[in-house]
N, CA, C and O atoms as a Tinker XYZ file with bonds, in Angstrom:
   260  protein
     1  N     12.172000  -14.546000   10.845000    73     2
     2  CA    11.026000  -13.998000   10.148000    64     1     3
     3  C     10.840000  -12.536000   10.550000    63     2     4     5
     4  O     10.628000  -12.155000   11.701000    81     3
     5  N     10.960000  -11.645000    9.304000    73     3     6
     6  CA    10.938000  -10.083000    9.609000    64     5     7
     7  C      9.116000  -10.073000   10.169000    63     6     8     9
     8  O      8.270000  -10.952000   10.004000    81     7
     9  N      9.018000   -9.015000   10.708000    73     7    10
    10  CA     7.283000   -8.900000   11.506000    64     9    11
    11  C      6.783000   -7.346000   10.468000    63    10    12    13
    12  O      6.981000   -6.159000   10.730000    81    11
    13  N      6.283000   -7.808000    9.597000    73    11    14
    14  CA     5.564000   -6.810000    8.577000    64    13    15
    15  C      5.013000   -4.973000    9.453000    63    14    16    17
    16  O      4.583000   -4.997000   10.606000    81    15
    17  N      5.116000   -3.852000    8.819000    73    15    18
    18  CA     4.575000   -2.848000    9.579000    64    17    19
    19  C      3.073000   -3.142000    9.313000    63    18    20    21
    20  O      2.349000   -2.580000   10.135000    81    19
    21  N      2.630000   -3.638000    8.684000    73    19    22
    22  CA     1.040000   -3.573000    8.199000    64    21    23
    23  C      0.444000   -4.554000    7.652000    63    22    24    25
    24  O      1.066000   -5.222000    6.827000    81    23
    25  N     -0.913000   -4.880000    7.982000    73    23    26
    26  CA    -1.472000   -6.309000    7.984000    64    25    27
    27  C     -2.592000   -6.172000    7.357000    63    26    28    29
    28  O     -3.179000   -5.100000    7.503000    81    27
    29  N     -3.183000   -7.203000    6.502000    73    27    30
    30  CA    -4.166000   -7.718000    5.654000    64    29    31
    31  C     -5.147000   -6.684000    6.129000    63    30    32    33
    32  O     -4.986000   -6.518000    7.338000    81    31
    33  N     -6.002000   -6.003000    5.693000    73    31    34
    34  CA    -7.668000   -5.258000    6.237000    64    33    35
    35  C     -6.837000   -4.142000    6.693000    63    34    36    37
    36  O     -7.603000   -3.527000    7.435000    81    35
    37  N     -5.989000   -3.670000    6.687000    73    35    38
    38  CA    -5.405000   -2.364000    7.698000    64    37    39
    39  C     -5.789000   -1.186000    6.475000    63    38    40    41
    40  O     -5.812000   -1.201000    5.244000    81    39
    41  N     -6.065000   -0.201000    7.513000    73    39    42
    42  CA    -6.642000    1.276000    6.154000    64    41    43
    43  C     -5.193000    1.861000    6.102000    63    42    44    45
    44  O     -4.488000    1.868000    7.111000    81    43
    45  N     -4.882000    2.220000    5.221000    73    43    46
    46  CA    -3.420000    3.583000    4.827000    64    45    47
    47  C     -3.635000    3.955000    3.964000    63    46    48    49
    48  O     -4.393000    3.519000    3.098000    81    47
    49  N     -2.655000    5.392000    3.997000    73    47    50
    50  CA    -2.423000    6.166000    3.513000    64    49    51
    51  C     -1.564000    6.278000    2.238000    63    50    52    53
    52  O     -0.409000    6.489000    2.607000    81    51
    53  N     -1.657000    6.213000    0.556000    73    51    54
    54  CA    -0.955000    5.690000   -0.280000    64    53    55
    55  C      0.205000    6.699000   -0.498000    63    54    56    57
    56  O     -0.498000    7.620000   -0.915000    81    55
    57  N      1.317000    7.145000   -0.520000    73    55    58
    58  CA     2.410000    8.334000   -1.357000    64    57    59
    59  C      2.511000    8.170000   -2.986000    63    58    60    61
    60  O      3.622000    7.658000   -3.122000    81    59
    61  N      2.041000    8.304000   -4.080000    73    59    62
    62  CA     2.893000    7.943000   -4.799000    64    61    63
    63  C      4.165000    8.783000   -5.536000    63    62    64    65
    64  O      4.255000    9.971000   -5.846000    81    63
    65  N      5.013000    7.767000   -5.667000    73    63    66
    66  CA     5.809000    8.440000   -6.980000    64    65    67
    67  C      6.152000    8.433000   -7.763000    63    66    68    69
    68  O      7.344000    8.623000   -8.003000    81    67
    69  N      5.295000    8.213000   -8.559000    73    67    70
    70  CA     4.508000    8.730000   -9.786000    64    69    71
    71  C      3.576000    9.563000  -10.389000    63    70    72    73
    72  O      2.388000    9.307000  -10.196000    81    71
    73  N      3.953000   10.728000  -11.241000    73    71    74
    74  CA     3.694000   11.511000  -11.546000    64    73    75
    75  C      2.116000   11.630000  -12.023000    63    74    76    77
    76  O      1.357000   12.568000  -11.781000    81    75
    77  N      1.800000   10.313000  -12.836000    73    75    78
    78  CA     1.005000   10.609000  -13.556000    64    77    79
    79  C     -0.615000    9.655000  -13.074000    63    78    80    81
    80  O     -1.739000    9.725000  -13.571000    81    79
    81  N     -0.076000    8.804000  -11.910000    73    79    82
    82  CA    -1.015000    8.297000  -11.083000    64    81    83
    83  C     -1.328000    8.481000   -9.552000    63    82    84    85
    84  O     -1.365000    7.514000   -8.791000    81    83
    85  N     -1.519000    9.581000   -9.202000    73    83    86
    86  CA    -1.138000   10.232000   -7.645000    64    85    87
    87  C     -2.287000    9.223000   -7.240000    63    86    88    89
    88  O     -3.101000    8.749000   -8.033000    81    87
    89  N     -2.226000    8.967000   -5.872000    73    87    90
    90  CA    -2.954000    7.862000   -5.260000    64    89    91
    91  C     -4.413000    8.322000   -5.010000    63    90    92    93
    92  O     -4.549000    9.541000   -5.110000    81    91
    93  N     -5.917000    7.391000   -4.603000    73    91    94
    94  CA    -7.034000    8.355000   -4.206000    64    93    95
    95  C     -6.958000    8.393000   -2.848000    63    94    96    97
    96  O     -6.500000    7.645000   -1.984000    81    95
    97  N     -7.620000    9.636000   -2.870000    73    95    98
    98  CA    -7.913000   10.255000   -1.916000    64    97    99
    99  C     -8.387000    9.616000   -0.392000    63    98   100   101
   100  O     -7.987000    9.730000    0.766000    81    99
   101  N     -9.316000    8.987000   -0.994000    73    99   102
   102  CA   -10.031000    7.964000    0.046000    64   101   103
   103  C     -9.562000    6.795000    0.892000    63   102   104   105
   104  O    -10.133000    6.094000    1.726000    81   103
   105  N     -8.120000    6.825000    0.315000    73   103   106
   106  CA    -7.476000    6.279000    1.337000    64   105   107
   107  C     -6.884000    4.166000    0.376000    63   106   108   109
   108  O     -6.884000    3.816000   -0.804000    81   107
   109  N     -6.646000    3.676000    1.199000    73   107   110
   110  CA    -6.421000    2.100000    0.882000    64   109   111
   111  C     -6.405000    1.016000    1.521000    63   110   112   113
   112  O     -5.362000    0.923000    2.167000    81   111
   113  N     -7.010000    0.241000    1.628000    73   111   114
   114  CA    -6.770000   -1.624000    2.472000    64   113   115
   115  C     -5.807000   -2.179000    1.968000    63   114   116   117
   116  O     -5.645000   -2.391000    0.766000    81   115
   117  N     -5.102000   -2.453000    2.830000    73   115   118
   118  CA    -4.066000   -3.692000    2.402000    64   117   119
   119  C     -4.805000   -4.706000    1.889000    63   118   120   121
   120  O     -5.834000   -5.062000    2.463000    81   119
   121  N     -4.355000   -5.327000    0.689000    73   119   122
   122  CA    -5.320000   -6.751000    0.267000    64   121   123
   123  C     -4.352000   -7.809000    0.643000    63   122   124   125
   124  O     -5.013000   -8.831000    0.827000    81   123
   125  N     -2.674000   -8.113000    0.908000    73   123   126
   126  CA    -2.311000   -8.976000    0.578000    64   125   127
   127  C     -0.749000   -8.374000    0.886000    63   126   128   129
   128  O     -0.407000   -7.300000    0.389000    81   127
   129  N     -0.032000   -8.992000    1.562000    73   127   130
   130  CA     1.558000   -8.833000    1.835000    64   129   131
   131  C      2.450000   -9.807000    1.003000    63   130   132   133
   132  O      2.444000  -11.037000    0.952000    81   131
   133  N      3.363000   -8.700000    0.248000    73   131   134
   134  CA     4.147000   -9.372000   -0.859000    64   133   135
   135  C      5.346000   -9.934000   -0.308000    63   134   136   137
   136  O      5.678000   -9.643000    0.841000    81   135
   137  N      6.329000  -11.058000   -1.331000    73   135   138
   138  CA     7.627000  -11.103000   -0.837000    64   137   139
   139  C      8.356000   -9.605000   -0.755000    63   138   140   141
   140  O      7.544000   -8.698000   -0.935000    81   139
   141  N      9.495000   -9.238000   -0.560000    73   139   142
   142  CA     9.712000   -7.982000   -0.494000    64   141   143
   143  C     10.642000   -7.992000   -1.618000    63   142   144   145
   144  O     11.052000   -9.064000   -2.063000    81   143
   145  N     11.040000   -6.748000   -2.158000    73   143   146
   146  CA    11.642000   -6.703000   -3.187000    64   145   147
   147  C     12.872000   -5.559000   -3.164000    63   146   148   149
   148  O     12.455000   -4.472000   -2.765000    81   147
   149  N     14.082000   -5.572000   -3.454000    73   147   150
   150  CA    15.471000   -4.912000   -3.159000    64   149   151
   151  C     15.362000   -4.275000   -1.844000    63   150   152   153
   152  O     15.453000   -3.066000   -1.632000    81   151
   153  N     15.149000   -5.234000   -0.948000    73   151   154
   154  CA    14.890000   -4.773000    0.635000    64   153   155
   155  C     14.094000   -4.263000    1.116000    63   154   156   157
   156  O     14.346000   -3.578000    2.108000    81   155
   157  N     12.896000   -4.364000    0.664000    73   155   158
   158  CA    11.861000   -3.622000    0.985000    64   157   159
   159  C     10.970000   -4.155000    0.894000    63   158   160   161
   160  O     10.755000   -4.855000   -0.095000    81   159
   161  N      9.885000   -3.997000    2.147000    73   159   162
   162  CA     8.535000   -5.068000    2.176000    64   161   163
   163  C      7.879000   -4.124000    0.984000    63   162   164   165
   164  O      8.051000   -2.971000    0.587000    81   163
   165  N      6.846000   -5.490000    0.555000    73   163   166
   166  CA     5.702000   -4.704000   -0.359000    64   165   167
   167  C      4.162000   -5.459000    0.119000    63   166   168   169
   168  O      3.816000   -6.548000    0.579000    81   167
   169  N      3.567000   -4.308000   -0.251000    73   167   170
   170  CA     1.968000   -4.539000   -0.169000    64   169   171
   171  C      0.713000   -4.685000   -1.164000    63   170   172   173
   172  O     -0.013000   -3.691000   -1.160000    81   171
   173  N      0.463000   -5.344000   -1.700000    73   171   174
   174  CA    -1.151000   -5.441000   -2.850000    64   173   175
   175  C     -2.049000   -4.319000   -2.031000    63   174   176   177
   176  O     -2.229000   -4.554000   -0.836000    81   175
   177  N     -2.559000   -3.252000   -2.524000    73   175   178
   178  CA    -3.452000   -2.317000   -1.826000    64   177   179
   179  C     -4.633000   -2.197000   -3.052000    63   178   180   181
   180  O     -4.490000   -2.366000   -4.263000    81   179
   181  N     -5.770000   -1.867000   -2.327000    73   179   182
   182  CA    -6.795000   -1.612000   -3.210000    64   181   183
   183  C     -7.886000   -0.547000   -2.818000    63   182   184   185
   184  O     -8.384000   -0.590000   -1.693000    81   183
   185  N     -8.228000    0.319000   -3.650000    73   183   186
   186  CA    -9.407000    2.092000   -2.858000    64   185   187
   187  C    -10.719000    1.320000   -3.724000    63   186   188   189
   188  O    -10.869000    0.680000   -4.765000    81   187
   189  N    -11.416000    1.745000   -2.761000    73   187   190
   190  CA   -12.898000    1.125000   -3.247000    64   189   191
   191  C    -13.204000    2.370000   -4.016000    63   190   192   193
   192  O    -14.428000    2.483000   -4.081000    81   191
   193  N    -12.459000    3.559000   -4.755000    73   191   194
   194  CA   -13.007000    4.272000   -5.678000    64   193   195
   195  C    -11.767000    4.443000   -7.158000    63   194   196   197
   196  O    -11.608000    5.209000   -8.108000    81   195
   197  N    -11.172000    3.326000   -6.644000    73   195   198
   198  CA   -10.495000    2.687000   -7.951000    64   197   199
   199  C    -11.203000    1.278000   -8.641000    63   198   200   201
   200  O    -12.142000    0.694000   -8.099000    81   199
   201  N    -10.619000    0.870000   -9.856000    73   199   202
   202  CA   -11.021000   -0.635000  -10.443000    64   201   203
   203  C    -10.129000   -1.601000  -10.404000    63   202   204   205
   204  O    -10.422000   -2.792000  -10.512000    81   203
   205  N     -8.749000   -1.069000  -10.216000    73   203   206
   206  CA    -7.744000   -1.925000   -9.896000    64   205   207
   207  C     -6.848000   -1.864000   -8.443000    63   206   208   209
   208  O     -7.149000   -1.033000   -7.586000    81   207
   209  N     -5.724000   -2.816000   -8.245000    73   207   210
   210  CA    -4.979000   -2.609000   -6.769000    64   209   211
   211  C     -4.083000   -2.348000   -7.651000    63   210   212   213
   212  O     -4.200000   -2.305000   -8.876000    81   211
   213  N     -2.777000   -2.095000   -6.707000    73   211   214
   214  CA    -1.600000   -1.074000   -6.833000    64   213   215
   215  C     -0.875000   -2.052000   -5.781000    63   214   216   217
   216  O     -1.394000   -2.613000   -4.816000    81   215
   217  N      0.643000   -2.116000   -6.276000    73   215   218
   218  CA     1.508000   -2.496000   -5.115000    64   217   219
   219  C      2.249000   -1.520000   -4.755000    63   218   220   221
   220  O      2.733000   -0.685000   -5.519000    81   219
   221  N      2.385000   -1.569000   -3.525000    73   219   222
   222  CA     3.149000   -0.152000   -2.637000    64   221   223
   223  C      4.065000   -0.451000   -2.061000    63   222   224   225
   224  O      3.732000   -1.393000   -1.342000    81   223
   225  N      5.888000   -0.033000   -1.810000    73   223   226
   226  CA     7.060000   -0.328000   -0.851000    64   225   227
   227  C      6.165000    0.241000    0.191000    63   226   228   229
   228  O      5.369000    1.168000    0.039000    81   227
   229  N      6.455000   -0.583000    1.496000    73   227   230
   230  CA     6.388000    0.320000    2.725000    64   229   231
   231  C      6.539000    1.366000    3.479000    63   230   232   233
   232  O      6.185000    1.712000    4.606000    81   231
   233  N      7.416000    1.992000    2.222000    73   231   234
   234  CA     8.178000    3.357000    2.532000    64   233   235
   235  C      7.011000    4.118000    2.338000    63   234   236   237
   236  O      6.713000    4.937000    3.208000    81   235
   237  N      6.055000    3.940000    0.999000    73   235   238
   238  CA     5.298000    4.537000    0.420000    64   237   239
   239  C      3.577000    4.392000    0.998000    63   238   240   241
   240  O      2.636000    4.574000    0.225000    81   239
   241  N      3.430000    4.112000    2.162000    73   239   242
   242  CA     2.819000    3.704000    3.088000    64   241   243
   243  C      2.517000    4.294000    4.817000    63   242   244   245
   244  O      3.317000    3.969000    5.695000    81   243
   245  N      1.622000    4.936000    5.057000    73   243   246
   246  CA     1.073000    5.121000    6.476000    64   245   247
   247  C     -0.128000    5.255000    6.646000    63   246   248   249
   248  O     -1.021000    5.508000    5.838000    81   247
   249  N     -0.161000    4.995000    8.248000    73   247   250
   250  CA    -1.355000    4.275000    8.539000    64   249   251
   251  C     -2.387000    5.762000    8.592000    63   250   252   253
   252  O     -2.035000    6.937000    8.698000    81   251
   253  N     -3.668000    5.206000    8.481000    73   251   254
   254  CA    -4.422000    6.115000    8.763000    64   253   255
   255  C     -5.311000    6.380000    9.791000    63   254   256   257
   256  O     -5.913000    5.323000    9.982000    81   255
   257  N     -5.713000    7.227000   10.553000    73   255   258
   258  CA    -6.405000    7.869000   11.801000    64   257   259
   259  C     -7.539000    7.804000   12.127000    63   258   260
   260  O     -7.922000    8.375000   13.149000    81   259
């Protein structure tokens, strides 16, 4: 069993890359740890100044301060 970088309630930092939805500002909670997908863990994240969550690779992911 791989040991996830980041856990349910944890605050981070979103990257995106995508052009036309850059992440908010305010940061993100992990809601939920996905199976991983072409080698790469994934995460359900959600900004309390969005209406929806977003799934994020881990790559696309750090913690915040």
């Amino acid at each position: 069993m791989t040991k996830n970088r980041f856990r349910v309630g944890e605050s981070v930092r979103y990257t995106s890359n995508t052009v036309g939805r850059p992440g908010a500002r305010d940061g993100y909670t992990i809601v939920r740890v996905l199976p991983p997908e072409n080698g790469e863990q994934q995460y359900r994240i959600k900004s309390a100044s969005e209406a929806h969550e977003r799934v994020a690779q881990e790559s696309q992911l750090e913690r915040r301060s």
